[in-house]
C-alpha positions in Angstrom: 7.3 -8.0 1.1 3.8 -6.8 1.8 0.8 -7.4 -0.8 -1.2 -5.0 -3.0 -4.4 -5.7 -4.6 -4.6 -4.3 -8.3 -7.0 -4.2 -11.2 -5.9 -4.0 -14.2 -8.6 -2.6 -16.2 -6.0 -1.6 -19.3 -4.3 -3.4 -21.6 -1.1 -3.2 -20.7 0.8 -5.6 -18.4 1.1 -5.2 -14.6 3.8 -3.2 -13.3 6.9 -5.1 -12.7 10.4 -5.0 -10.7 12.9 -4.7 -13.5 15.4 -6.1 -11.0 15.6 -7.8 -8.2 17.2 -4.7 -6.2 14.8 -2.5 -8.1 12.4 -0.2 -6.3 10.1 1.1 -8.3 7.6 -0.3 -11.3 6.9 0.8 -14.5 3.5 2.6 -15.0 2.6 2.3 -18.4 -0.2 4.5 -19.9 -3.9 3.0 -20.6 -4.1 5.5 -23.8 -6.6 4.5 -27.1 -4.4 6.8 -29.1 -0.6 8.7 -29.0 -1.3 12.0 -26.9 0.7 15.1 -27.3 2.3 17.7 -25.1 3.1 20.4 -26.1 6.4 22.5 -24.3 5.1 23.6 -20.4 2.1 21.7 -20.5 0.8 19.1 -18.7 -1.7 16.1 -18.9 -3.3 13.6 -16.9 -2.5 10.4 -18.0 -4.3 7.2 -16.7 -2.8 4.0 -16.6 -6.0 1.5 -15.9 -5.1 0.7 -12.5 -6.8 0.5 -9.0 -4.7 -0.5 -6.1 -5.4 -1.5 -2.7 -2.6 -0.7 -0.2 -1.6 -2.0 3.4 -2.8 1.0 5.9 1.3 1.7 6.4 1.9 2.1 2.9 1.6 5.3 0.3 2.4 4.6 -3.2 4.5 7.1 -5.1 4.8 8.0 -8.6 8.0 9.4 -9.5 9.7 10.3 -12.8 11.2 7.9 -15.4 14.7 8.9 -15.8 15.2 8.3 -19.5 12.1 10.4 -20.3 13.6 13.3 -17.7 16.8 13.3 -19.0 16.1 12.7 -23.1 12.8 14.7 -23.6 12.0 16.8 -20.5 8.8 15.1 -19.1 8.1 14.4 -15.7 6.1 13.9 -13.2 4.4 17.5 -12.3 3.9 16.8 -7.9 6.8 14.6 -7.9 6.3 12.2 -5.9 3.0 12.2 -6.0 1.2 10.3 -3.3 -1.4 7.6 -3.6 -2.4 7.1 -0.1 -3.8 3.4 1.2 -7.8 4.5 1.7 -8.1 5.6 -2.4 -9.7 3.4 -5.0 -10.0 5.9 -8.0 -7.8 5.1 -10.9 -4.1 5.5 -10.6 -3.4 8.5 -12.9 0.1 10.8 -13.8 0.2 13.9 -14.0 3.1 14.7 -17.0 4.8 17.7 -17.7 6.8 18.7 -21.0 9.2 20.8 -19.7 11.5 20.6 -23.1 11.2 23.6 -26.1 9.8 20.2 -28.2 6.2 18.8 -28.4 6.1 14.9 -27.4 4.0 12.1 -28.2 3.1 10.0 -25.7 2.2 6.4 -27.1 -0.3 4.0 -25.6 1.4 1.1 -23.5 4.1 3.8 -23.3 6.0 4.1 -19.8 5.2 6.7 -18.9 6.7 7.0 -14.6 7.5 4.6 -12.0 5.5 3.4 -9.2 7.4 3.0 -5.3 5.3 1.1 -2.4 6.8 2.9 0.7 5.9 2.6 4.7 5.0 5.4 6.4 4.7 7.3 10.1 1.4 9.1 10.9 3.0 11.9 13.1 1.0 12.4 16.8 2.3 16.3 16.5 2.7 18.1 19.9 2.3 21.7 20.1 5.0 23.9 22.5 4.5 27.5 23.2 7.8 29.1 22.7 10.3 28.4 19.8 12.8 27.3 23.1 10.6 24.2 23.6 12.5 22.5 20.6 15.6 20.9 21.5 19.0 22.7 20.1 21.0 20.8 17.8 24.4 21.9 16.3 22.8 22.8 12.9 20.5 24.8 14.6 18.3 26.8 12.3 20.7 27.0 9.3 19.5 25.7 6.1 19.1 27.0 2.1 22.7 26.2 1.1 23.7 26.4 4.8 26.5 23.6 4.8 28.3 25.3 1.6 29.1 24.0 -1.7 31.9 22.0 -0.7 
């Protein structure tokens, strides 16, 4: 388990596993009143947090489910990425994507936060296409295994 520094300049309470196999948190948003959204737009939503991250971590901010699935919002550059050098207030960007305006609440969760390792890449550049290795997929791709 690695450790993350966080200020919690809202309200609300800190994000929290729901489970013990869970892994994501709830971000809840640091709002003084309900905002709307209106169908097809989108709003930045802050939640009152700063986060300091281990140098191999990215934290990413991902849709609720429930929200997707009963009202149409989610997270517009899901996942969006919080990389480990920022210090600027965690925000979510929302997206009504139903035919219905909805109200967002304040302490409402809002999207889920995932603390995830990652691989810097040391890219190497080849001058022909026939520098990459063949594989039996090959270039196929877009539907290329079937429906089935």
């Amino acid at each position: 388990m690695s450790t993350v520094k966080i200020y919690n300049r809202s309200g609300n309470e800190l994000p929290a596993y729901a489970s013990e196999s869970a892994a994501g948190m709830d971000l809840r948003a640091d709002l003084k009143e309900p905002v709307v959204l209106q169908p097809l737009e989108r709003k930045l939503i802050p939640t009152g947090l700063f986060i300091e991250l281990p140098r191999d971590c990215e934290a990413q901010v991902r849709p609720r489910s429930g929200l997707a699935l009963k009202h149409g919002i989610t997270v517009l550059n899901s996942p969006g990425t919080i990389d480990a050098d920022y210090r600027g207030e965690v925000c979510v960007i929302l997206v009504n994507l139903s035919q219905e305006a909805f109200e967002i609440q304040p302490g409402e969760r809002i999207a889920q936060m995932v603390i995830a390792k990652f691989l810097q890449a040391d890219l190497q550049e080849v001058k022909d296409l026939s520098d990459l290795s063949d594989t039996e997929r090959g270039a196929g791709g877009f539907g290329h295994s079937g429906k089935k």
